[in-house]
N, C-alpha and C positions, 0 to 999 in steps of 0.2 A: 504494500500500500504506500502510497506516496501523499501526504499532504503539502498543500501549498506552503512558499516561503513566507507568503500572508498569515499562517495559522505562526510559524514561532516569531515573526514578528508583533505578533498580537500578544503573547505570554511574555514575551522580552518586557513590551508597554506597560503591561499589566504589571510585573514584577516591579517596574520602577515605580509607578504610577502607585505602588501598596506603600513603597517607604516616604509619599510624600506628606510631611505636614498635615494637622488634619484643616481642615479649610484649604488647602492650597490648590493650586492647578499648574498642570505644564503642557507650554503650548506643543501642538503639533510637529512646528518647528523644531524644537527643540527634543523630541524623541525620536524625529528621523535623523538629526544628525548626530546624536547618539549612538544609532545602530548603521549611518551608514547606508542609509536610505533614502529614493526619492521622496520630496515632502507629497508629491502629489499621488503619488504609488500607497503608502504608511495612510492617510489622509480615507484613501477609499476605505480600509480596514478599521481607523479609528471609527469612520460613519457609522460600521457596520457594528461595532462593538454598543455603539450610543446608541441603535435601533436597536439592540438586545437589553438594553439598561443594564450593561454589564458598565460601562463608562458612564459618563455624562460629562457633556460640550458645553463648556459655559465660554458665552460671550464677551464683547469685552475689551479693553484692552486691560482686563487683568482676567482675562479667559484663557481659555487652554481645557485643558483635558485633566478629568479623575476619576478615583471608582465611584461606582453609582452604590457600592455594597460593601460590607466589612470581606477584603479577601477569605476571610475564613468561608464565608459565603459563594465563593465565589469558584466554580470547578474547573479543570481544563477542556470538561467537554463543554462545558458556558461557552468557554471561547474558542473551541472548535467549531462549533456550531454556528455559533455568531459568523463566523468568515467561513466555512466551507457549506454552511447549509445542511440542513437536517437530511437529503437524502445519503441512501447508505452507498458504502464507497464501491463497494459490490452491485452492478447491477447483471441481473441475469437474461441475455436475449436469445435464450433459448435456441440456442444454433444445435443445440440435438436434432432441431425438429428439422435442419434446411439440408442440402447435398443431394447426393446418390440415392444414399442409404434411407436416408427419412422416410418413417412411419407414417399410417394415417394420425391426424392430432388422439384421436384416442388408443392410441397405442401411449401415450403418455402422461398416461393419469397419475404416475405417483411423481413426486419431486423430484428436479434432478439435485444429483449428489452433490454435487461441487455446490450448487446452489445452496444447498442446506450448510456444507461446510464452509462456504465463505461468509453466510450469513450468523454462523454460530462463531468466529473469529471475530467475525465484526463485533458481533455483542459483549464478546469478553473484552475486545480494547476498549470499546464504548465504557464499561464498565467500571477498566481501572480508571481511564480519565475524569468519569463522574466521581470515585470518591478520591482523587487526588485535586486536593484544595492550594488555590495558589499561594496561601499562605505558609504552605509544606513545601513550595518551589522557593519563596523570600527566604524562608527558614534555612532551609538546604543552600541557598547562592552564601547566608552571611554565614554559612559553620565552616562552607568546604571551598569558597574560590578564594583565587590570592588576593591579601591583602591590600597587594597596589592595588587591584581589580575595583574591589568593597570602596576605596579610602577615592580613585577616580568618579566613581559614579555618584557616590556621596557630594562629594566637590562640583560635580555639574549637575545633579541634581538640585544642590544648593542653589548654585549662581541662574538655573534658566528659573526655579517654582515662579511663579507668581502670586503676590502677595493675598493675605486674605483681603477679602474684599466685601462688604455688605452683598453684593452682588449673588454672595453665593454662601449659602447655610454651609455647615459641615455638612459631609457624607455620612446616611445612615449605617450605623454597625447590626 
């Protein structure tokens, strides 16, 4: 299975987006050049994550982007979903049934196999992504990556946030 580079840019966002401030927001700008991304590429994703209420877009020029939820709340398949769309990655178009060899359609009443097993695969990754919370992704980045890594993203997370603002309540936990 292959997911887009859309979906780990969206958990990258998100991971930053969990250690900001509470009131704060970080623009768009400033989390694609972060990861080294087009703003306008990163931009489509962010929209998508704001139409799932996994983000929320506040305006502004003290706008920018945060979570809409406490990450505890907040799953990998949320933001899977959000950017790849709820259908499964597996789709089955029944090419038993075309060629040579092909049956009549009711010579193929029961399911095909592969269909059953790429859909019982999908369920189990589905699975672990729903109960792995991005707060066990922030937790895991500050126990086990290098400390330059942490002590960087901290420092430009600092310098882009944007300030609290009446504009914009805290984010509910």
């Amino acid at each position: 299975m292959k997911l887009s580079e859309g979906v780990e840019a969206a958990i990258h966002c998100a991971a930053v987006l969990a250690r900001l401030e509470d009131g704060r927001a970080l623009p768009a700008s400033a989390l694609a050049e972060l990861h080294g991304l087009s703003p306008s590429y990163l931009l489509k994703h962010l929209q998508a994550l704001s139409g799932a209420k996994i983000f929320e877009s506040l305006p502004g020029p003290n706008g920018g982007y945060r979570l809409a939820r406490a990450p505890e709340r907040i799953s990998l398949l949320d933001i899977v979903l959000a950017v790849e769309g709820a259908e499964p990655a597996f789709r089955c178009a029944e090419i038993r049934q075309r060629g040579p060899g092909a049956l009549e359609p009711t010579a193929y009443v029961k399911p095909c196999g592969i269909k059953v097993a790429m859909l019982r695969a999908e369920k189990a990754w589905r699975a672990v992504l729903a109960e792995t919370k991005l707060s066990e992704i922030v937790a895991g980045y500050q126990a086990e990556a290098d400390p330059r890594a942490v002590a960087f993203n901290c420092a430009f997370v600092g310098r882009h946030q944007r300030p609290q603002g009446r504009s914009f309540p805290k984010a509910p936990k």
